[in-house]
N, C-alpha and C positions, 0 to 999 in steps of 0.2 A: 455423747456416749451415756448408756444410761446403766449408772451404778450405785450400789449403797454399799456406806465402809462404817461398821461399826468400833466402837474406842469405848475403854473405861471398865474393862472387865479386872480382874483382880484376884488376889488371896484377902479376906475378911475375916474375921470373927465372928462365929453366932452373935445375932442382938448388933450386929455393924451395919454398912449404908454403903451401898455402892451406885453410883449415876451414870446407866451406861448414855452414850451418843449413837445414834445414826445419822451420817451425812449424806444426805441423797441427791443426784443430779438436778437440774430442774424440772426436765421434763418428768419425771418419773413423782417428784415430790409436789408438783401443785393440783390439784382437784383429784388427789388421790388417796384412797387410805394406808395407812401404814400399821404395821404387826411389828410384837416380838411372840421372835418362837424362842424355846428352847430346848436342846437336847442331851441325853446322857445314854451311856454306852449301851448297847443293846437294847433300848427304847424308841420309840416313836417321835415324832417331834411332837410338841405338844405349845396350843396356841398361849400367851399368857396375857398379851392382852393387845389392844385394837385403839386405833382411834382417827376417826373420820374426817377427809378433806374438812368440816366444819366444825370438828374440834371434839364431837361426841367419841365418851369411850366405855372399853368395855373389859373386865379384868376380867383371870380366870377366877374362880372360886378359890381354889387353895392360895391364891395371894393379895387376894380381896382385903384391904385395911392396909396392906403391906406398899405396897408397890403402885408406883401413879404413873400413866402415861403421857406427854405432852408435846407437842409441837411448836414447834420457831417457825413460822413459815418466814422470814425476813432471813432468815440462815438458812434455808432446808435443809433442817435436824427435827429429828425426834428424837425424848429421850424417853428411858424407862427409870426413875427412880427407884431402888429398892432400898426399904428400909425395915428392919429389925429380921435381917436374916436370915435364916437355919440351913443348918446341912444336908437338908433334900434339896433347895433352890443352886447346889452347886450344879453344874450344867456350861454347853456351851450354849450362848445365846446369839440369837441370828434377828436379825434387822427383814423382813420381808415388804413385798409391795406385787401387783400385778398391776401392770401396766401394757395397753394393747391386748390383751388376752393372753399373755405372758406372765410368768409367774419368775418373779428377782426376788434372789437371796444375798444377803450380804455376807462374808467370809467367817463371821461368827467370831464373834469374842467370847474367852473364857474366864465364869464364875467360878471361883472354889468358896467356901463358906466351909473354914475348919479352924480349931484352937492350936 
């Protein structure tokens, strides 16, 4: 079965740290690349950052310095690191992959970043 279940989303503080997970099947997590999206009411999903079956990645702009993307290939996990906050990054955040020409979302975990 091929799925991703993302964990670790949360209520934070501006200037706080939160480390989300993605658990991915295996078929779907080895020689594949892996995304987080994420999204907020009435918006677009919007890509934040990428990183390739060989480890290369890629942030968005607005969280570039902030936020790191990395893979366990020995678990299939990916995490997103997010660190030093703010309250636009509150969002729900989604785990993606295509795999087969198919496009997987995982159920989305949700950020809030408020005092």
């Amino acid at each position: 079965q091929v799925q991703l279940v993302e964990s670790g989303g949360g209520l934070v503080q501006p200037g706080g740290s939160l480390r989300l997970s993605c658990a991915a099947s295996g078929s779907i997590f080895s020689g594949n690349a892996l995304d987080w999206y994420r999204q907020t009411a009435g918006k677009q999903r919007e890509l934040v950052a990428a990183i390739s079956s060989g480890g290369s990645t890629n942030v968005a702009d607005s969280v570039k310095g902030r936020f790191t993307i990395s893979r366990d290939n020995a678990k299939n996990t990916v995490y997103l690191q997010m660190n030093s906050l703010k309250p636009d990054d509150t969002a729900v955040y989604y785990c993606h992959a295509v795999y087969r020409s198919i496009n997987y979302w995982g159920q989305g975990t949700q950020v809030i970043v408020s005092s």
